[in-house]
N, C-alpha and C positions, 0 to 999 in steps of 0.2 A: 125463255131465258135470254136476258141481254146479251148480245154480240160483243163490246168491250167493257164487260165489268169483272170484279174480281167477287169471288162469292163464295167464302169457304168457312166451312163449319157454323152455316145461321139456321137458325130455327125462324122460319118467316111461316106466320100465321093466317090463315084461310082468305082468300079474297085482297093480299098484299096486293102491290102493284110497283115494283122496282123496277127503275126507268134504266136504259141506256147508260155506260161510262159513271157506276158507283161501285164502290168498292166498301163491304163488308167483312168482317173479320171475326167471328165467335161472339156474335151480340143475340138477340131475341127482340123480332120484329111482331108485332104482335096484327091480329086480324084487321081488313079495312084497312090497312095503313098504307101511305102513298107516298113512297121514298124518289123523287125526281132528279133529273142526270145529276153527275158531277157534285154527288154527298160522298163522305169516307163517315165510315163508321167503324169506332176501336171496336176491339174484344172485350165482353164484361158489360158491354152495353144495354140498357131494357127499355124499349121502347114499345108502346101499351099500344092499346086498340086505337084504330079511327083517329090515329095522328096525321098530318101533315108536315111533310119537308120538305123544302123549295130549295133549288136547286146553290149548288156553293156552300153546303155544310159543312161544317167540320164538328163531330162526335164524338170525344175522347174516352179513353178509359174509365171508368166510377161513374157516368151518369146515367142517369136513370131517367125517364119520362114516361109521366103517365099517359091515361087513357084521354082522349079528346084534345092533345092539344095542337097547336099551328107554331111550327118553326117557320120564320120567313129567309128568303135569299139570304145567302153571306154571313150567317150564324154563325159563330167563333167559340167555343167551350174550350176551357181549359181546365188541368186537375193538377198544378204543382203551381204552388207561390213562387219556388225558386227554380226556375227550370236549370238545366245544365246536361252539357256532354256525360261527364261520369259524374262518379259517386254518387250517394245515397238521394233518394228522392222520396219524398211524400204524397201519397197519392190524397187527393183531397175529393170526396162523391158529392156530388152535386144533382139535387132532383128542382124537377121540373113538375110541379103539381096537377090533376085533372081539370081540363078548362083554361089553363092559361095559353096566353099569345106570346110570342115572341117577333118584334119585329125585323126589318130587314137590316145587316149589318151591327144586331148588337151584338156584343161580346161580355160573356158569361164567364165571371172567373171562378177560381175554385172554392168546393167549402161553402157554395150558398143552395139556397134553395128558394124557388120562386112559387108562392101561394096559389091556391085552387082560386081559377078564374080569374089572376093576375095578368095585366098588360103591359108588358117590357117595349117602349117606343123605339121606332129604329133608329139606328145608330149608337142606341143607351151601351153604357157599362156598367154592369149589373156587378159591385164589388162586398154587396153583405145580401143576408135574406129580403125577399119581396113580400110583406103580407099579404091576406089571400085576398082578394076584390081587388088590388091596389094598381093605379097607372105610374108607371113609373117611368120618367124621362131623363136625357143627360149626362154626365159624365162627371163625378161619378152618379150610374142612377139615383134619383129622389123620389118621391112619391106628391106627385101632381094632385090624385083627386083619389076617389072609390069608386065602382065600376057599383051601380045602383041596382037592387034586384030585378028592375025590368031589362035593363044590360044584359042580367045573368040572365033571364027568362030567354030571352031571345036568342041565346047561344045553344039552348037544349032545344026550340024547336026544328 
C-alpha cells in the first residue's frame, strides 16, 4: 500500500498497480490497471481493465472509462458547464471508450464522450463527442484524420 496516498472505499481489481501520493475516493479500478503518483480520483468513478494513467490526473465525478485505454500526464476532466461555490449544479458523465488515447495536458469537458480507439492530441480541448477511430487535435478539439484498421490492429497486439 502507498505510504502518502489517500485510498478509501475503492474496489481496485486483480493485478492494479497504484503508485505513491494518489488519492482515491469510492471509484472502481478495474484489473491490470496502472494508476501512477500524483492522480486524484472522484467517487462514482469506473475505470476498466488495462488502463493507463500517467501521472497529474485529475478524475472527477460521472466519468467513466473503459477497458484499454491511455490517459497521458496532466489530463483535466470536468462534469459541470457552470461550475460555482454554492447552489445548484449539474453533474454532466462523461465516458471515455475502449481503445482510446488521451494525450498529455488535454482537457475534457463535460457531457462528451470520446469513440472506441479515438486519439485526443495533447494539449486538445475536447468540448463535444469524439467519433470512434478519430484524431483529434486543438482547441477547440477537430478531427484531423481516422486512425486506419491497421492503426487499430496494432493496438490489440
Amino acid at each position: 500500500m502507498p505510504e502518502f496516498a489517500v485510498i478509501k472505499k475503492v474496489k481496485i481489481g486483480e493485478n492494479a498497480k497504484i503508485y505513491d501520493q494518489v488519492n482515491l475516493y469510492g471509484c472502481k479500478i478495474g484489473k491490470n490497471t496502472k494508476i501512477d503518483s500524483f492522480v486524484y480520483v472522484e467517487g462514482g468513478v469506473k475505470i476498466g481493465n488495462n488502463v493507463k494513467i500517467r501521472p497529474f490526473t485529475f478524475i472527477c465525478e460521472g466519468v467513466t472509462i473503459e477497458d484499454d485505454v491511455f490517459i497521458g500526464p496532466n489530463v483535466t476532466f470536468t462534469n459541470d458547464n457552470n461550475p460555482r461555490v454554492r447552489g445548484e449544479w449539474k453533474l454532466l458523465k462523461t465516458t471515455v471508450k475502449r481503445g482510446a488515447s488521451i494525450g498529455a495536458g488535454a482537457v475534457i469537458l463535460p457531457g462528451v464522450t470520446i469513440g472506441e480507439y479515438a486519439l485526443v492530441g495533447a494539449g486538445s480541448v475536447v468540448t463535444k463527442d469524439v467519433p470512434p477511430r478519430a484524431v483529434v487535435v486543438g482547441n477547440p478539439a477537430r478531427v484531423l484524420r481516422y486512425r486506419k484498421d491497421s492503426d487499430i490492429q496494432s493496438l490489440l497486439e
